[in-house]
N, C-alpha and C positions, 0 to 999 in steps of 0.2 A: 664442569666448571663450578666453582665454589658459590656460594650465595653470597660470600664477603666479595668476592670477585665480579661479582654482577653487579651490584650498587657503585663496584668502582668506574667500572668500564659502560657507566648507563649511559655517559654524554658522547663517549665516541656511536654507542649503538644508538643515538637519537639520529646522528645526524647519519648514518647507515640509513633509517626510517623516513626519510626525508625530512628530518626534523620535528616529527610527530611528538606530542608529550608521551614519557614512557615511562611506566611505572614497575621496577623488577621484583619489588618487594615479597616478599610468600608469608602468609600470617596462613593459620588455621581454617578460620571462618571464607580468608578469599583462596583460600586452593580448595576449600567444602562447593564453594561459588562456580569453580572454573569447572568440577566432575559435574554438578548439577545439570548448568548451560551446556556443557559440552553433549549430557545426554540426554537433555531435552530437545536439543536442535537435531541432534544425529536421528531424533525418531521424527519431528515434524519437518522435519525436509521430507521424508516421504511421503507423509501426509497432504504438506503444500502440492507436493509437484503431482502425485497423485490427483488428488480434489481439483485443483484446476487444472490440469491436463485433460481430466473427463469432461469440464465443466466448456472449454475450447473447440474439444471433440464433438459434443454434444450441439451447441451451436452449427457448428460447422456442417455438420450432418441433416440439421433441421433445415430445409426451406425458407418455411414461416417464421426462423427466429433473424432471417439476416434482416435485420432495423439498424438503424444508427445504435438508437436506445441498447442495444444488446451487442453490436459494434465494440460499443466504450466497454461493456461489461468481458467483452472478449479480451481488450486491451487492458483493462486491470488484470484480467485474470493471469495475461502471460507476467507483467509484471509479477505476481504474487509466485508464478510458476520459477521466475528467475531468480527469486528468492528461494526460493523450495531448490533446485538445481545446480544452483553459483554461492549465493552468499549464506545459506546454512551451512552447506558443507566446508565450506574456506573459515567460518566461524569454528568447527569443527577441527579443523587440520589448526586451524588459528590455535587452538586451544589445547593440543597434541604437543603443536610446537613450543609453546612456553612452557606446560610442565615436563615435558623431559628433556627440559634447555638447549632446544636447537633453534640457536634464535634467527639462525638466517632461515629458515621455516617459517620464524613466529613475524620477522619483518616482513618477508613474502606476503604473507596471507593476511598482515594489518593492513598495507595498504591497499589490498586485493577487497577485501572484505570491507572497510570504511566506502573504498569506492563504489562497489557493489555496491552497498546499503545505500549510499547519498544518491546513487542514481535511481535504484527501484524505488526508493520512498518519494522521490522527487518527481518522476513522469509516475506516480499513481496520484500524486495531488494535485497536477496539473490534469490528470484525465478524471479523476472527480468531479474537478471545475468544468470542465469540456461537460461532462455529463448534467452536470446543473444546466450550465449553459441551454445547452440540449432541451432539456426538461421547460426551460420559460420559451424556446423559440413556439416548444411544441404546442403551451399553450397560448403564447400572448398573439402568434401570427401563425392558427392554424392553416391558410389559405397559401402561405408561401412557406411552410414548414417544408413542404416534400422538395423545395427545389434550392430551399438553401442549405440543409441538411442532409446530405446522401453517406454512403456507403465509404463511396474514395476519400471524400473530404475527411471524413472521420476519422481515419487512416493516415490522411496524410498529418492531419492537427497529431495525431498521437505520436504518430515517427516523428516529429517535429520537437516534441516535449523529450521526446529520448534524447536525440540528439543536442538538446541544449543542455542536458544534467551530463553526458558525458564531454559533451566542449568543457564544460565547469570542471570538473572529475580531472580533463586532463590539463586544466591551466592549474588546478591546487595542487596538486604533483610537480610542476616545470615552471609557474609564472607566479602565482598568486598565493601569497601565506597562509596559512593554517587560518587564522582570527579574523581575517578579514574573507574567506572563504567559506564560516563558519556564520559570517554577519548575514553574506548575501543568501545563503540558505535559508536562515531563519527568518529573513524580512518574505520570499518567494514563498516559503510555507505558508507565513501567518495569513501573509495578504490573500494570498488563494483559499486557503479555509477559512477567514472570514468573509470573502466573498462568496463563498458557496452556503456558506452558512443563511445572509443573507437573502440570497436566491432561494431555498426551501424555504425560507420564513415567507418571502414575498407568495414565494407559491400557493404553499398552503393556508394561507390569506384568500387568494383569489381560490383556491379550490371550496373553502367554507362559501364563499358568495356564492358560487356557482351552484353547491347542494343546497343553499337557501332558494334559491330560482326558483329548483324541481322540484323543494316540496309545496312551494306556490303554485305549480304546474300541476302536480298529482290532487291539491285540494281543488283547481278550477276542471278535473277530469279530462284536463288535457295530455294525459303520461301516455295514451297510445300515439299522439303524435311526435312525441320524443323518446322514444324508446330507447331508438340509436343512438342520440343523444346522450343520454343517462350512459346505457353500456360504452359509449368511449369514456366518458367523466371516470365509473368506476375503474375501469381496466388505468388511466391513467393515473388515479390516484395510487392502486396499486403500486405501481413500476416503480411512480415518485419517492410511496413510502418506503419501500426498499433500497433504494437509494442514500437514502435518509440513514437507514440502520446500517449502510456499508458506510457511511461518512464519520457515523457517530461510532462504531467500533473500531474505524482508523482512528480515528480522534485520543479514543479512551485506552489503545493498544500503544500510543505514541507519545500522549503526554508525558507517562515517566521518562521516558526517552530525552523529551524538551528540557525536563526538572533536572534532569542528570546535567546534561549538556550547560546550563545554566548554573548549577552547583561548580563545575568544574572552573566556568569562568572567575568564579569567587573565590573558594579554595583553591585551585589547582585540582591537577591528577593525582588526587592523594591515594592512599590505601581504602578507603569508605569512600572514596568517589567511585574507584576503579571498579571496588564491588559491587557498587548500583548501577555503575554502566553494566554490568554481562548481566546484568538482571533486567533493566533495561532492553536493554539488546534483543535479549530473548524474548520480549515480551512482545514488543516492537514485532519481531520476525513469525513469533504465534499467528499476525494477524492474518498470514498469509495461509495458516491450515484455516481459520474462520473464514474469511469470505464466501467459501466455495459452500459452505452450509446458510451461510443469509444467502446465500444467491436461490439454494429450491427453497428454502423456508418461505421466502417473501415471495417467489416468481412462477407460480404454476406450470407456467408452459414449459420454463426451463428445467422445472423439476423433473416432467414426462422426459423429456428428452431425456434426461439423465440417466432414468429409469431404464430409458428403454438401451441407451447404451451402455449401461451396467449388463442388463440381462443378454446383451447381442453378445457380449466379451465373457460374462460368464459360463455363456450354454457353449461358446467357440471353443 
């Protein structure tokens, strides 16, 4: 099909799209955009689905690691793995399909791949939040932490968050327009990470008073009677601040993503939108091969684990 022929036929193909904006235009610099993205995602898909697939395994394997705390990190992880699995590769085929103009391909796999993305980005920031959460029960009510925070609850909060990005997913497809689909996205992202935001700030407030205590404690020579003490404070700081560096490298892997999405509202889906969406995009979908590396960087225990399921699969 001709390139004159595509710009003609872009409003019958929108509304093929579901009505999606669609941009057919081919310049230089955005088909340099489409080979980039395309093989950048084609190599960290494996990397995502890889890194957290071990990082799933790993847990699951461990005894000492089933905690709530590490629950949630199991459920991000499959999120980031269903990135690695589903929406890299449909980004991939996505991107097949519009350079060698098979656009019932390239339709296919937009709304395949929008939907993907809205949903894994969506139950990861809603399990973020779950995790914060998490994190103040653990310290503002350590006495009723174990009974109000288990295992199944945690599980069922996360399947819960799934299921509400794909009810959304399937009404902006059948019910609900593009723009105002787009609205309630971004007011549920914002308000969730700035709540969580919130929550580590309050934390780590209360974690400085707490190290103020003990070293009041250690100058009155009282540190042999809090020993245990100290070592949950430190191990809890830990986990916290890891936590911290998974929020803030969502954060900083996502905002171009927001700026994009916001530019587009202004401009339209122009030619220099388009391009900074699949850069975006990519960028966005990178976070998913990072996490699996904040996770042993920050988390010792889970590191071993890792290690040790590395080397059981290697020597097999």
């Amino acid at each position: 099909m001709a390139i004159g022929n595509i710009t003609l036929n872009t409003s019958i193909f929108s509304l093929e799209c579901f009505l999606l904006d669609v941009n057919l235009d081919f310049t230089e610099y955005l088909f340099i955009a489409h080979i980039l993205t395309l093989v950048v995602n084609f190599v960290s898909c494996f990397t995502a689905a890889v890194g957290n697939g071990v990082v799933i395994l790993a847990v699951w394997r461990t005894p000492a690691l089933h905690t709530p705390s590490n629950v949630f990190i199991c459920c991000l992880a499959f999120s980031d793995l269903t990135v690695g699995l589903l929406a890299q590769p449909c980004f991939v085929i996505h991107k097949i399909g519009e350079i060698s103009q098979r656009f019932d391909m390239y339709c296919t796999t937009r709304i395949l791949l929008e939907s993907l993305g809205n949903v894994t980005a969506g139950a990861s920031v809603l399990t973020m939040s779950g995790m914060a959460l998490e994190r103040c029960l653990a310290l503002f009510f350590p006495l009723r932490y174990n009974k109000i925070v288990t295992t199944r609850r945690v599980l069922f909060a996360v399947a819960s968050f799934w299921i509400v990005f794909i009810v959304l997913a399937a009404f902006r497809i059948f019910l609900i327009p593009p723009d105002i689909y787009n609205n309630i996205l971004i007011v549920i992202t914002s308000l969730c990470l700035l709540s969580t935001y919130l929550a580590y700030i309050k934390i780590l407030q209360c974690v400085r008073k707490h190290e103020g205590r003990i070293e009041v404690i250690k100058s009155n020579l009282q540190i042999e009677q809090k020993t245990g003490h100290v070592g949950n404070m430190k191990r809890y700081k830990k986990s916290t601040v890891a936590m911290i560096f998974v929020v803030g490298f969502f954060t900083a892997c996502y905002l171009p993503f927001l700026c994009v999405k916001l530019a587009q509202k202004v401009w339209g889906y122009s030619t220099q939108v388009k391009t900074a969406y699949l850069y975006a995009t990519t960028i966005a979908f990178l976070n998913s091969s990072l996490n699996p590396f904040v996770y042993c960087w920050r988390i010792n225990s889970l590191r071993h684990a890792v290690k040790k399921v590395l080397k059981e699969k290697l020597c097999n």
